[in-house]
N, C-alpha and C positions, 0 to 999 in steps of 0.2 A: 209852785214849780212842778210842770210834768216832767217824766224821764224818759226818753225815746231810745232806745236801742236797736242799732243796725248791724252792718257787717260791718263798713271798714272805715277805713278812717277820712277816706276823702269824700267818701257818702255821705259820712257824719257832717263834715265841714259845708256842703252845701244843700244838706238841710237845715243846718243850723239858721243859715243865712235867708233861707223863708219862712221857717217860725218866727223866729224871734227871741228876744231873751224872757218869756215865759216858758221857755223848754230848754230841758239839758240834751246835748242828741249826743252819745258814748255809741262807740264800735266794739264789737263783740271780736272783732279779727278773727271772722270765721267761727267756725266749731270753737266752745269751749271744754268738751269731754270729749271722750271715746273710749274703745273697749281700751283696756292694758293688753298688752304686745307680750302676752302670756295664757299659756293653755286655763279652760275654765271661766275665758271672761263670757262667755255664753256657755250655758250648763242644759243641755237637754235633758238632762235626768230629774232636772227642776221646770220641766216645761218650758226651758230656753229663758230661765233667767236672765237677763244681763247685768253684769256689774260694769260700773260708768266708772272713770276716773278724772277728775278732773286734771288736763294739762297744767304743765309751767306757767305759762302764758294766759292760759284758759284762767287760774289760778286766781292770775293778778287781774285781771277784766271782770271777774267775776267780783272780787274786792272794790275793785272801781265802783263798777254798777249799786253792789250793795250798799257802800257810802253815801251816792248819789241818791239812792231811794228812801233813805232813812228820811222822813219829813215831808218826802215828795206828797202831791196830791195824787199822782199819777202814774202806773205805768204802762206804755204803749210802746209794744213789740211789734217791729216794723221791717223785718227784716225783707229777704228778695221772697215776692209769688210762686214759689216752686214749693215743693215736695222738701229740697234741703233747705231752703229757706223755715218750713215750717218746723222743721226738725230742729235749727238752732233756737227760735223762740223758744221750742218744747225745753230744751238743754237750760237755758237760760232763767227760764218759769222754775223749772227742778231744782237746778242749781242754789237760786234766791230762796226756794219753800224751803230747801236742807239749811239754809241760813238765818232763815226765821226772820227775817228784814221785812218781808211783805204786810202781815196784820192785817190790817185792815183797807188796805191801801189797793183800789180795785188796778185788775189788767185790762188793757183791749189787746188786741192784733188788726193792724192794720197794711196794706198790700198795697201799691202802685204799682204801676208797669212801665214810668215813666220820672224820671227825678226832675221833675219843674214844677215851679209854684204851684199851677192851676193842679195838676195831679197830686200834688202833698197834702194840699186844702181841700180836695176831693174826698182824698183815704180818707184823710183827720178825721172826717164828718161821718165816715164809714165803718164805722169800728164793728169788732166781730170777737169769740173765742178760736182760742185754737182748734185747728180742725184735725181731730183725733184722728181720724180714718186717715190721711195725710201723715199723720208722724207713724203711727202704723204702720203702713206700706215702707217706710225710711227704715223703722226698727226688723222690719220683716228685712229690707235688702241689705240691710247693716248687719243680721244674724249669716244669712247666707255665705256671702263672702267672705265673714268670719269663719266659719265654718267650713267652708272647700277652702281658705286658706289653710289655715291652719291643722289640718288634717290628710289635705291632697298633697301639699307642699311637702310634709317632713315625709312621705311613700318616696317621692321625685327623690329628697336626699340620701335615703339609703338605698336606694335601688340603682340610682340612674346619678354616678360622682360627678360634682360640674353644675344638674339642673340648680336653678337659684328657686323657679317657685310658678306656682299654676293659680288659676283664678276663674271664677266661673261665667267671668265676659271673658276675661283676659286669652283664656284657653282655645277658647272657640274663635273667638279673633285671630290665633296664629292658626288655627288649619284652617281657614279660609285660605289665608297666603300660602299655605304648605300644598293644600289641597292643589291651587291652581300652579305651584311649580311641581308638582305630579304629571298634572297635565300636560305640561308645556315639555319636561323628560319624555311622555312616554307620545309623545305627539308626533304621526308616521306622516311629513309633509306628502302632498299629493302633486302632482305634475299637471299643467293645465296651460292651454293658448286663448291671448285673445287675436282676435282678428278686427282691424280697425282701418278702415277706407277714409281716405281724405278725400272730398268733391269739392266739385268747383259747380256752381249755380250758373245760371244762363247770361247772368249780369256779373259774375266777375270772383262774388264770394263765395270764400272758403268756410267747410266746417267739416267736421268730423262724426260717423255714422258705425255703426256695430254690426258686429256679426249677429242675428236672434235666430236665423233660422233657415232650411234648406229642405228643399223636396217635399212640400210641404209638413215639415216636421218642426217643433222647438226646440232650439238648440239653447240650452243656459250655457251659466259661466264654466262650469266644470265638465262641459260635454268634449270639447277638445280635448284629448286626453295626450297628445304623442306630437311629434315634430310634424310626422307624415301625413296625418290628415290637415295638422295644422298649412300646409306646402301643400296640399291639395285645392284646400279652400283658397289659397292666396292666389295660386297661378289660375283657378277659372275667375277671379274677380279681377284677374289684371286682363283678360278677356272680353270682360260684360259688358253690357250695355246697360247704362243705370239710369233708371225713371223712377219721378214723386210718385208713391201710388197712395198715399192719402196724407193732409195734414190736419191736425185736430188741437185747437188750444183749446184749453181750460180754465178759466180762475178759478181761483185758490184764494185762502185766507190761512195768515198765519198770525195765532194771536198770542200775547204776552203770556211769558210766566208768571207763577202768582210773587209776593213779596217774600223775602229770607226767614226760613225758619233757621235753627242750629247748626241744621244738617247742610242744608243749602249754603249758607252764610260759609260753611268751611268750606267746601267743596268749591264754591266758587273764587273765594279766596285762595285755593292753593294754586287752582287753574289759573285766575288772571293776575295775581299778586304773586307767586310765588311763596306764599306763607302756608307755615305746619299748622296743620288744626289747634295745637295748645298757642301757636303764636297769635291767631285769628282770636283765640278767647281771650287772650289777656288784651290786645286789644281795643277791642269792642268792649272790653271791661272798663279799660278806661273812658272810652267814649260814651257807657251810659252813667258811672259815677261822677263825672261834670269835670267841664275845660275851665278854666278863666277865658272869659272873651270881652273885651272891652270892662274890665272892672267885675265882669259877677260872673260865678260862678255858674257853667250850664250844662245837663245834661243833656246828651246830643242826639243820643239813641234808646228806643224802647230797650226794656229788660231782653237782653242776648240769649236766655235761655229757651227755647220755645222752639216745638211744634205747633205750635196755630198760622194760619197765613191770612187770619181775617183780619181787618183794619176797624179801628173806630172812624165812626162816622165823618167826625170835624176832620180826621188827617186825609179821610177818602177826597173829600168835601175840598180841602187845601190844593191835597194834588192834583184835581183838575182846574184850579186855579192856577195853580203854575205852571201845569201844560199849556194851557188857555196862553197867558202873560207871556213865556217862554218858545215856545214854538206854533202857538196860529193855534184855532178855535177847529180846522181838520183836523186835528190830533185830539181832541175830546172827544171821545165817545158818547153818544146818545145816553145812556144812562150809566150810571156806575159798576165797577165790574163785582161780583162779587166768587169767593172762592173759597172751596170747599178741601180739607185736608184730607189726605188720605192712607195717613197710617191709623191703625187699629186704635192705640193706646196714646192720642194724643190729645195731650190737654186744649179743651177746646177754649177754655177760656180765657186763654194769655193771646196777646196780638201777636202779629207777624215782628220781625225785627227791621223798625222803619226809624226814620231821623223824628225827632220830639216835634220840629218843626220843619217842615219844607220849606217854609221861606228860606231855610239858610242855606243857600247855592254852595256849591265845595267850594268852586275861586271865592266865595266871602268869607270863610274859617279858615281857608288852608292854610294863611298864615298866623291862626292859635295854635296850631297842631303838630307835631312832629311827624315827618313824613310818611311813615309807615300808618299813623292815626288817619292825616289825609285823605290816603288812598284806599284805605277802609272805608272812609265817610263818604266819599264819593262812590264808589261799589254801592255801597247800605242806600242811599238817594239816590243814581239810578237807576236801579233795581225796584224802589217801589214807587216811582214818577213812574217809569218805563208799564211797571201792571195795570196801571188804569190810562194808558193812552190808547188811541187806535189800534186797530189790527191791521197788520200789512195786508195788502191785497197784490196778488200777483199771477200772472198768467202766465200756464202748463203747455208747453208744446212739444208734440209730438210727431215724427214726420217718418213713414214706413216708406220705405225706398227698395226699390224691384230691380237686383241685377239678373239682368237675364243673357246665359251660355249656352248655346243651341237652346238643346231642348229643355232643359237644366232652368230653376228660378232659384234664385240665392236669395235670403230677405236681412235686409238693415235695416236698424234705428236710430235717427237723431233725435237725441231729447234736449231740452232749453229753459229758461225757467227766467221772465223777465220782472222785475218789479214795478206794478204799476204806481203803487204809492206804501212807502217807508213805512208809514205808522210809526208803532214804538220801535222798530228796526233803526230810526233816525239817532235813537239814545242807547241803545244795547241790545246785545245779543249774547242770549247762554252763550258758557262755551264745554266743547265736550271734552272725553277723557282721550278716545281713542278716536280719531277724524277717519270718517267714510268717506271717500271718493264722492261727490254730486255731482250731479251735469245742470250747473246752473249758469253756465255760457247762455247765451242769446243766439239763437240761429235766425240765418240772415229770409228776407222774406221769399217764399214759395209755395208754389199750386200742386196739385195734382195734376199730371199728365208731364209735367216740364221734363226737362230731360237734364241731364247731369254730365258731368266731365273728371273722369279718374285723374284726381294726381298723382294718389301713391297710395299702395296697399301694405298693411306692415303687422304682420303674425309674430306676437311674441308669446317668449316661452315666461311662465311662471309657476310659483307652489305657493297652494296653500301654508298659512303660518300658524302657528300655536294661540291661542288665546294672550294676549297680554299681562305681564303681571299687575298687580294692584298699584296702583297710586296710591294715596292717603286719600284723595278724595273720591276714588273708585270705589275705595276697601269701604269709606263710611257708606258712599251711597248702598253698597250690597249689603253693609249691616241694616242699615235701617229697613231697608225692602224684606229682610229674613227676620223683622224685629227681633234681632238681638241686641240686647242691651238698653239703654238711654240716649237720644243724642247729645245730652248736656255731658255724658261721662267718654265720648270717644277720645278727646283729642286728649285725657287722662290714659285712657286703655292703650292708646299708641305709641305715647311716651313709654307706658312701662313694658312694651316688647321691644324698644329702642334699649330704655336702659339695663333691661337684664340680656341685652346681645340676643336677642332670641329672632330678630330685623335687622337689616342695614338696608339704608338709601342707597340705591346705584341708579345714578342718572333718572331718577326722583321717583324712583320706581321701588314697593316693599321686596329685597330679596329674605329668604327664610336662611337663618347662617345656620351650620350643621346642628349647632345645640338646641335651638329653635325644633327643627324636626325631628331626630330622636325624641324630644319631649310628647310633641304632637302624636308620633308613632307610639311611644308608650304610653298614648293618654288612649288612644285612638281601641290600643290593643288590650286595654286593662280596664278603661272608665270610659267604654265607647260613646254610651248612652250622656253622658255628662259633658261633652263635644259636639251633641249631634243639636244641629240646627233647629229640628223643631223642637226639640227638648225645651233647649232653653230659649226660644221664641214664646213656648208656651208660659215658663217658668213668670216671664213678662208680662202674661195674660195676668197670669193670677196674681203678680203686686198692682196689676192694673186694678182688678175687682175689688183687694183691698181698700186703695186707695177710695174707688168709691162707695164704700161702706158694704160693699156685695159676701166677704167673706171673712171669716177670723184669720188674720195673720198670726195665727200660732198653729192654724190648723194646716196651711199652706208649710211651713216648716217641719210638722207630725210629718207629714207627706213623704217630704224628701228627704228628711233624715231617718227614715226606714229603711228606706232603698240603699242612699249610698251609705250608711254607716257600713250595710253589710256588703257591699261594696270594698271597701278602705279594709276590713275586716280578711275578708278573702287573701287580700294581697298581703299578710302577713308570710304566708307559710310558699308566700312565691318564689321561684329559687332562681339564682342569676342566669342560669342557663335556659329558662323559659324565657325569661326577658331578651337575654340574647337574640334565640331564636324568630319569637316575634319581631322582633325590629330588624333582622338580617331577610326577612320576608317581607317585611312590608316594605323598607327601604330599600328594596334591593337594585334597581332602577338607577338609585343616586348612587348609592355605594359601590356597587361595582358593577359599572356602566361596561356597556358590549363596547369590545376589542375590534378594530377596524380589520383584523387579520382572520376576524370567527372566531377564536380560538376562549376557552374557559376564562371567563375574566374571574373566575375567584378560585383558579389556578395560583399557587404560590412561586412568583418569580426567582425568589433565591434558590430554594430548595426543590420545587417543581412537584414534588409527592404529595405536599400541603393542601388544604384547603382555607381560605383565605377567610376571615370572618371576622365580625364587630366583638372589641372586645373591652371591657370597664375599666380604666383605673385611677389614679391618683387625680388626675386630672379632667379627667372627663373620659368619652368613647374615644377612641382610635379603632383601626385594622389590623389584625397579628393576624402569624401562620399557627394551624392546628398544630404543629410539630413543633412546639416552644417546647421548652428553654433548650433544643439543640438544631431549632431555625429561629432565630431572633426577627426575622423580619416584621419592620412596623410601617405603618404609615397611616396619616390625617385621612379624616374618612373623603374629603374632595379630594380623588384621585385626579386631577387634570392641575398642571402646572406646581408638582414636588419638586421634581426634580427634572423637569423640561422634559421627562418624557413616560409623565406619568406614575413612575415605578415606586413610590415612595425612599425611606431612608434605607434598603436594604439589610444587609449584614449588620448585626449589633446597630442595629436602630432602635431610637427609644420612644416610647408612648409621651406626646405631648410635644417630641420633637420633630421640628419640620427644617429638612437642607436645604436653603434656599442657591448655593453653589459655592464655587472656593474663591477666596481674597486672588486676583490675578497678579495681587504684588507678595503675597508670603506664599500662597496655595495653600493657606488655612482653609477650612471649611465654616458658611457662613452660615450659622443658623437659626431659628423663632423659634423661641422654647416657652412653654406653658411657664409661669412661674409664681411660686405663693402671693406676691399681690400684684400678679396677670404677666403680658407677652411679654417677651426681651429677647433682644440678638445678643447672640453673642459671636466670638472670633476666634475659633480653634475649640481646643477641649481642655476642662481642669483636670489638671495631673494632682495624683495621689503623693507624689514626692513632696518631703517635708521642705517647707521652705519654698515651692516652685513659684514661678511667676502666676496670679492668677489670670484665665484668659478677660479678653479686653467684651465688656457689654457696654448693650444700650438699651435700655425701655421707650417703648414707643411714645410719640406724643398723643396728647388727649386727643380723640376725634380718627386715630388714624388705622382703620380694622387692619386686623391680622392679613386679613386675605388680601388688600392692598397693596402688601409690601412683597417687594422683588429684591432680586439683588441689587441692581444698584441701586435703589430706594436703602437698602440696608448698608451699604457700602459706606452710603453716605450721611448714614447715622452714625456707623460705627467710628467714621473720621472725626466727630466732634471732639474739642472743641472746634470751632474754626473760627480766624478772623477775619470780622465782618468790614470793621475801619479802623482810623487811626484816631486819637482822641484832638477835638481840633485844640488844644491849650498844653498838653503834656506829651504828645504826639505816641502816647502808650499804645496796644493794640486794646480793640474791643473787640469782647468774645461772643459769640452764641454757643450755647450750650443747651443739654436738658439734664434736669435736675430734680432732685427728691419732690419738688412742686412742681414740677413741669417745666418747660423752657425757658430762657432765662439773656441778658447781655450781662456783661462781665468787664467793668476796665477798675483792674487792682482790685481791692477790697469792695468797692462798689457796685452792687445786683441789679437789674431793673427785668422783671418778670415780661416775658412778652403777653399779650393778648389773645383772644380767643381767634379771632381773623392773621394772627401772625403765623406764616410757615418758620420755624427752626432753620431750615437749610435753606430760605428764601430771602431773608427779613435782609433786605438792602442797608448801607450805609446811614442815609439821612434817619432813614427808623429808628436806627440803633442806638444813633447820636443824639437824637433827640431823648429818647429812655432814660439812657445814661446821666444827659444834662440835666435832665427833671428831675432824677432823682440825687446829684446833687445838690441841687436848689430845693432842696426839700420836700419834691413831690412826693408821691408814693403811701403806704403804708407809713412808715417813722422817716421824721427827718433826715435826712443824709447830712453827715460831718463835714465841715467844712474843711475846704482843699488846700485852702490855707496857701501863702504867700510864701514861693521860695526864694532866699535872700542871696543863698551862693552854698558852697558845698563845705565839708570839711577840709582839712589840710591834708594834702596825701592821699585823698579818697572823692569817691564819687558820692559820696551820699549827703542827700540833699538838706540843707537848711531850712524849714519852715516857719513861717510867725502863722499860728492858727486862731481861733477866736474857740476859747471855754467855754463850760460851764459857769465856774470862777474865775472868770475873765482870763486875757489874753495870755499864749505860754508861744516858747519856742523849744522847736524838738529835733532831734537828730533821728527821729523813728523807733529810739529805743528810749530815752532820757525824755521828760516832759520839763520844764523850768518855766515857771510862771513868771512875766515882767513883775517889777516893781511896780507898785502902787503909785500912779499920775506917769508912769511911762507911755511913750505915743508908741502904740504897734508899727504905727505906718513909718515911726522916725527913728525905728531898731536896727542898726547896724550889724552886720557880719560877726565882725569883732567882740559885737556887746552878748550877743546870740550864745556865740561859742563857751564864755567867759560865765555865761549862768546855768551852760550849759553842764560845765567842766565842776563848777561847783556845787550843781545837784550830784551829780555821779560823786562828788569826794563826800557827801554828807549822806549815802547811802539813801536815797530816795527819788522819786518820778520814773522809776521803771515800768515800760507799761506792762500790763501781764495779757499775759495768751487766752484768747477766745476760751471761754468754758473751763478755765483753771480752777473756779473757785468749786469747781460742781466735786463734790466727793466721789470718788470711784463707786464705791458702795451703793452710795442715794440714787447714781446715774446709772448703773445695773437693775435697782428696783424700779428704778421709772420704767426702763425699757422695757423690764417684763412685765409689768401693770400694763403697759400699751399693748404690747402682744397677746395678753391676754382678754383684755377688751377687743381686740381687732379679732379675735379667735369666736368671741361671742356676739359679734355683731350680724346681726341678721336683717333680709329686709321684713317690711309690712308695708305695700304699699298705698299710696291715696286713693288709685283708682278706683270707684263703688267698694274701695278698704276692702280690693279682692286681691291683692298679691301676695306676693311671697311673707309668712311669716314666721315670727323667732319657731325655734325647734322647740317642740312642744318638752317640756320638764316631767318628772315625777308630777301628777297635778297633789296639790296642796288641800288641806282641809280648809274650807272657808265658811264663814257663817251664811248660812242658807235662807236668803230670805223669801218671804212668801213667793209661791209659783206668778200671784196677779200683781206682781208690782214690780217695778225695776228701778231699782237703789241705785246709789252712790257710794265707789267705793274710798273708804277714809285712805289718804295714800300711807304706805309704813314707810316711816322715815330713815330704818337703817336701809333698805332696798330702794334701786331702782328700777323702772320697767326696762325690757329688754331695746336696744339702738333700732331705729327704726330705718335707719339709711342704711345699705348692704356696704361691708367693708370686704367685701368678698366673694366669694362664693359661698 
């Protein structure tokens, strides 16, 4: 028996199925180690030791495998062709030699780029050792980000209250976005006319011709600067006399893009599918670990990971077979195309990301697929059908047209752009971020000399615009051109500016939210060099060299932690009011943007003597006045939209509170307050009188940013609960709410969570009813109780009679008394009378009372829970996945640990009374 070890579990399932039962194929579910989520787990005083720990899970896969190996002939690590790929065999090899299971018992490593037959029977035959230089370069990018985590991260939380945590892709990725909403604040629009003549042709047709030029001079786009010349130029062409004075076509060729590397595959997924870079990987994940399609298991798509855009032969070889079958033998191209990548540091040797077979048309799988899989499949196939079909051919026209006023010649241009044959144009076309105007109209036929007929002359005014913000698939394309980072870790790096609020999506565009750039600006001002573009492009270089056996990854680490220890070191003795400073300077643009009146915008409003400035506290940055504590004035650092007119909270305002305006039914005041586990409205103010009413709150729903919310957004959160319908069998009301879990429907006792697509203040009737029915019928989470059979009510009273169905079979209840039927009693044949009668005689015999929710829980034991929770919620910190560069735990006193040799990197035994620090942020 060999033992095959991969990543996951559905990898494992369809390789299984082409081995055969001479092989075991077990899933490693990813990484089974990594550092501990505590200071020390790399030691540069030890030459960058690393101590490993093995995970929970890691724990028990590692147990599996080792079972598995014990007797084996064999074992053969197979995991994904990348760099992490080699990284977890490396884990897996270690893990097994600290367990002493292997002996004698040899390893290979073997690679596919593809999960089907002929490529598993390929590797099989191809075996290899791990390739050091490769885990290397992994333990080199796994020290780093270890390192600026956990060292940049805890400066951010004492210096800067609020940041959650910095990273050294991560970082650089948010002042790109910051950078270009710089730009776009400090962006002085320009004023400019175009001038655009409609002619009519000697035969009848219309097209449309440009201002270029006058007296003979060239006039561009920005040369009209003003209404009045723009009314110059228009009244001599409503004048002219307009002649062809030359036309000149061109052909032209426009040839295919090459097939999807990582980078591409996202990019073009979010553009024409509407999906987030991590949504595209998981994906495509699925569709290279295999579908079921008629009976077997198939992998659909080469290995997702990849910068390469070369093809093997036999797929080249296919796909012009299917162009050939598919669309006509003119769309083959004379010989095959071939295509060369062009970033720095990209693995030449993995394929482009193509379908495993081109036979399989998208209308022939769509229906194994689940729609979103689909629509990828079909993107991923036309995309690399479309690179080796013809090139469009098309012809350039260009036609200079001579208005001539007296003595005066005016010059226009009509351009045109027709296609003479589609090529790959017939099956796809990139698409772009931000669309340029083209003149690819068709103009109607004309000579030189012809003469022309004004319909209409039309100068319009316009300005320049700001650069656009980042899309997700703009922001990857600029990382990968600045080679920062990896493309297999962006749609990782994206996520975690999403999840630490450092991003939000506004109309599918990155904005930077305030925490975000104070971050950026005190990275920018303190740890310039550790943000700056070529830095860490270069930094890229040199795990690239690693990788290929060109330098010691330990000497690449010497390097940079010379520099920034002393770095991190400086900012010790740094005082709040330098940080202030800095950041009141660099951000000053956003924070306190120029007044439409001139007038000092960081002039203090209430008090007027003040000077207005960034100030730290409990909560994060706000604005106060220099004259505190006898000018209280505060406000959120986005001055546009506090208080409808900019001014923030005024008078006895507080840091972290924003007035969104008052209740129009009480004239409370409505406000978003920062809050220990994040935003919430609340409705008026908590009074200090003992006994007082507390004011009425609400916590946002998941997904819904602070900055979103208005008054009556808030209005009508603060009215929850509200009723949604009526229950169609007990005609009770059903509620929407939100609640300690997030939103929720409500009829009686009965909860049903809404979902992630459900609005709170939206979620219609049938949605709700349907919730609620499911999860009496059992859906949900735990079974729902049954509702039980009302028979009739008591005597004298409204409450109702039920026959329910037990645990211990059938009872009948008055909602406070339970009485169980007799034994061979028919539920369904229980009368009123009989109801009452067993009911009247549990209550004389002292028993069936039901008890209240949470009675049994002792005061004591339910006080120590809570503060155990609060105290773990107090110590949870993040570390994030991304290249393991996020935020992590607060570094401790570090601890003495046993030192082992500088050339070797251990395993650390886990101590059983300790655990590692939470690795999901509960907080800030």
């Amino acid at each position: 028996m060999k033992v095959v070890v991969v990543e996951s579990p559905a990898k494992a399932k369809t390789i299984n199925k082409y081995l055969g039962s001479d092989y075991e194929v077990l899933a490693s579910f990813g990484h089974i180690r990594d550092l501990p989520a505590k200071d020390g787990s790399v030691d540069p005083e030890q030459d960058f030791h690393m101590l490993w720990e093995l995970e929970d899970r890691g724990a028990k896969r590692v147990a599996e495998i080792a079972k598995a190996v014990k007797g084996a002939d064999k074992l053969i690590l197979a995991t994904d062709p990348d760099r992490e790929g080699e990284a977890i065999s490396w884990h897996v090899l270690e893990a097994l030699q600290a367990k002493k299971v292997l002996k004698d018992i040899p390893v290979e490593r073997v690679t596919f780029n593809a999960i089907t037959k002929d490529a598993v029977a390929t590797a099989m035959a191809q075996p290899r050792a791990i390739d050091q230089a490769l885990v290397d370069a992994y333990l080199a990018r796994r020290a780093l980000d270890y390192l600026v985590g956990f060292n940049l991260s805890p400066v951010l939380w004492r210096k800067l209250p609020g940041a959650r945590s910095a990273g050294r892709v991560q970082s650089v990725a948010l002042r790109l976005v910051c950078d270009r909403e710089r730009e776009i604040e400090t962006f002085k629009p320009r004023e400019y006319w175009s001038i655009v003549a409609t002619l009519k042709t000697e035969s009848g047709a219309v097209f449309e011709a440009r201002l270029v030029g006058a007296d003979g001079k060239r006039i561009q786009r920005l040369d009209v600067g003003n209404a009045e010349e723009a009314e110059a130029f228009r009244r001599d062409l409503e004048l002219a006399t307009f002649t062809v004075a030359s036309v000149e076509a061109k052909p032209a060729k426009r040839h295919p893009q090459p097939p999807f590397t990582t980078s591409t595959l996202q990019q073009e997924a979010s553009r024409k599918l509407g999906l987030a870079p991590a949504q595209t990987m998981r994906v495509a994940q699925r569709l290279y670990e295999g579908v079921e399609i008629g009976g077997e298991t198939v992998g659909l798509i080469t290995y997702m990971r990849t910068d390469g855009v070369d093809m093997a032969p036999e797929a080249v070889a296919q796909a012009r077979e299917v162009i050939g079958a598919e669309y006509g033998d003119a769309y083959v191209p004379g010989a095959p195309r071939k295509y060369s990548v062009k970033a720095k540091n990209a693995q030449e040797a993995h394929e482009a990301v193509r379908p495993t077979d081109l036979a399989r048309l998208p209308k022939d799988v769509a229906r194994y697929l689940e729609p979103e899989q689909a629509k990828l499949y079909e993107l991923i196939w036309t995309r690399t059908v479309a690179s080796q079909m013809e090139s469009a051919e098309l012809e350039r026209t260009t036609v200079e047209i001579s208005a001539q006023v007296g003595p005066r010649r005016i010059d226009l241009r009509a351009t045109g752009q027709v296609v003479k044959f589609d090529g790959f144009l017939t099956l796809y076309q990139e698409g772009k971020d931000d669309e340029e105007d083209e003149e690819s109209r068709r103009l109607p036929p004309m000579k030189a000399g012809d003469g022309l007929t004004r319909e209409r002359i039309a100068a319009t005014q316009h300005f320049t615009e700001p650069p656009p913000r980042y899309s997700e698939a703009s922001l990857v394309k600029r990382m990968e051109e600045l080679g920062i980072g990896r493309p297999s870790t962006y749609a990782a790096v994206l996520q975690v500016l999403r999840d630490r609020e450092y991003v939000k999506i506004d109309k599918k565009r990155l904005v930077p939210e305030d925490k975000g750039r104070i971050v950026t600006g005190f990275l920018e001002s303190f740890f310039r060099r550790y943000v700056e573009y070529d830095f860490t492009a270069d930094l890229e270089s040199q795990l690239d060299r690693v990788s290929n056996a060109e330098i010691d990854w330990r000497a690449v680490l010497r390097d940079f932690w010379r520099d920034f220890s002393a770095a991190i070191a400086g900012t010790k003795e740094l005082r709040t009011t330098e940080v202030l400073e800095a950041l009141n300077g660099l951000l000053a643009e956003h924070i306190f943007p120029a007044k439409a009146d001139g007038s000092n915008p960081r002039a203090c409003p209430t008090c007027a003597s003040g000077q207005l400035s960034l100030k730290l506290g409990k909560f994060g940055a706000f604005v106060g006045c220099s004259n505190y504590p006898e000018c209280k004035y505060t406000r959120q650092l986005n001055a546009t939209g506090l208080d409808g007119d900019g001014e923030g909270s005024g008078e006895g305002g507080q840091p972290g509170v924003r007035v969104l305006g008052d209740d129009p039914e009480t004239g409370l005041p409505v406000t978003l307050r920062d809050g220990r586990f994040g935003p919430f409205l609340q409705l008026g103010e908590a009074s200090t009188e003992k006994g007082a009413e507390k004011p009425k709150r609400s916590s946002l729903p998941k997904g819904l940013a602070p900055s979103a919310v208005d008054l009556e957004k808030a209005l009508k959160l603060l009215s929850l609960p509200r009723e949604v319908a009526r229950h169609p069998e007990t005609g009770e009301p059903i509620l929407a709410n939100i609640g300690r879990y997030g939103p929720y429907v409500q009829h009686g006792k009965t909860y049903a969570n809404l979902g992630k697509d459900d609005d709170v203040l939206e979620v219609g009737a049938n949605r709700a009813i349907d919730l609620i029915v499911q999860k009496e019928q059992g859906g949900g989470r735990r079974p729902a109780q049954d509702p039980g059979r009302v028979i009739g009510t008591a005597p004298g009273s409204d409450t109702p009679i039920t026959v329910k169905a037990g645990r211990y079979g059938a009872y009948v209840t008055d909602g406070e008394i339970n009485a169980t039927l007799p034994k061979g009693a028919d539920a369904e044949a229980v009368t009123l009378d009989e109801a009452l009668r067993l009911i009247a005689a549990r209550r004389e015999a002292g028993g069936g009372t039901k008890k209240k929710a949470g009675a049994r829980k002792a005061p004591a034991k339910a006080a120590a829970k809570t503060k155990t929770a609060k105290a773990k919620t107090a110590k949870a910190e993040a570390a994030d996945g991304a290249e393991g560069e996020a935020a992590t735990p607060k570094p401790t006193a570090r601890k003495a640990a046993a030192k082992a040799p500088a050339t070797k990197t251990t395993t650390a035994k886990k101590a059983p009374a300790k655990k590692p620090a939470a690795k999901s942020a509960a907080g800030e």
